[in-house]
N, C-alpha and C positions, 0 to 999 in steps of 0.2 A: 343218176343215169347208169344204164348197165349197159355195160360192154357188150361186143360180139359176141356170140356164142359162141363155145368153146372147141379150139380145132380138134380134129379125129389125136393128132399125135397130140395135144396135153389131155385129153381123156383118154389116151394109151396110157401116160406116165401115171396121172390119176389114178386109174386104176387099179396099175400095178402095188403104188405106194399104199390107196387106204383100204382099211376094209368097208367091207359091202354096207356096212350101215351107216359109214361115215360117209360114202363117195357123194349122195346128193345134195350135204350139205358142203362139201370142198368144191362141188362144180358151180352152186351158186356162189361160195363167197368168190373163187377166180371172175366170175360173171359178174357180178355186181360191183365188186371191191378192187378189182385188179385187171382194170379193160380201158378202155376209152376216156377214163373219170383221172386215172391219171397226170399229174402234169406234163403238157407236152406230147401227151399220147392221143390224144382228140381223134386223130385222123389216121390212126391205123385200124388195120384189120385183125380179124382173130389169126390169121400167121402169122403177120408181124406182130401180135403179140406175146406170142409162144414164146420168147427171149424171156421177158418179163413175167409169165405166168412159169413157166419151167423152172427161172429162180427160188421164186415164191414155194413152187412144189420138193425144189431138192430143199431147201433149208427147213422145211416142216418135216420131212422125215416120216410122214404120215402119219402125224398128230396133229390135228385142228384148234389145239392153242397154239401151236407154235406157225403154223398157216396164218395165223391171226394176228400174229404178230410180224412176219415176215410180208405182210399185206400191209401193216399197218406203216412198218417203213416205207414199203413202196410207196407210200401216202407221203411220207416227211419229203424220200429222195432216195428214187430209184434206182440212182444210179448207185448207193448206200447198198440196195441189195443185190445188183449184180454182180456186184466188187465182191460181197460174202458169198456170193452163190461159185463163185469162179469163174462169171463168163462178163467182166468188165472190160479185158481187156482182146474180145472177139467177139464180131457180130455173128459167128457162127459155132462158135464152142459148144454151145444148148443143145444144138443139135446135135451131138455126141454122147449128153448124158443119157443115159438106162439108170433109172433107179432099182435098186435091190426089191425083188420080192419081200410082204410082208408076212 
């Protein structure tokens, strides 16, 4: 089942991080892989799940093996990749990251 479509700000961050021929497949794996399919995440929106897809985006670095892998945790246990992303211990911290131009 695929998630929300993806909010304006994680296709700001998206974009920033990948380049141009990577971004439609990073917007479908966040969409398919990193949305609603999550545990526990059912019932949110593509806002609320900008915490969770922003994690995913800062730890790939904008490279889609490691998108893939930072996805794949989010699969085991999410909570595993906010805690790495830096935003476990704030419901609003994500919303401070700017990733670096690539």
């Amino acid at each position: 089942m695929a998630g929300p479509v993806l909010s304006a700000e994680t296709l700001k961050r998206l974009e920033i991080l990948f380049k141009e021929e990577d971004r439609p497949v990073a917007a479908q794996l966040l969409e398919d892989e990193c949305g609603n399919n999550l545990p526990f995440l059912e019932e949110l929106d593509a806002h609320r799940l900008e915490r969770f897809r922003f994690a995913a985006l800062k730890l790939s670095g904008g490279d889609l093996d490691k998108l893939r892998e930072a996805i794949k945790m989010a699969k085991v246990d999410w909570r595993d990749l906010l805690m790495m992303a830096g935003f476990g211990h704030s419901l609003t911290e994500h919303e401070r990251w700017w990733p670096q131009k690539i």
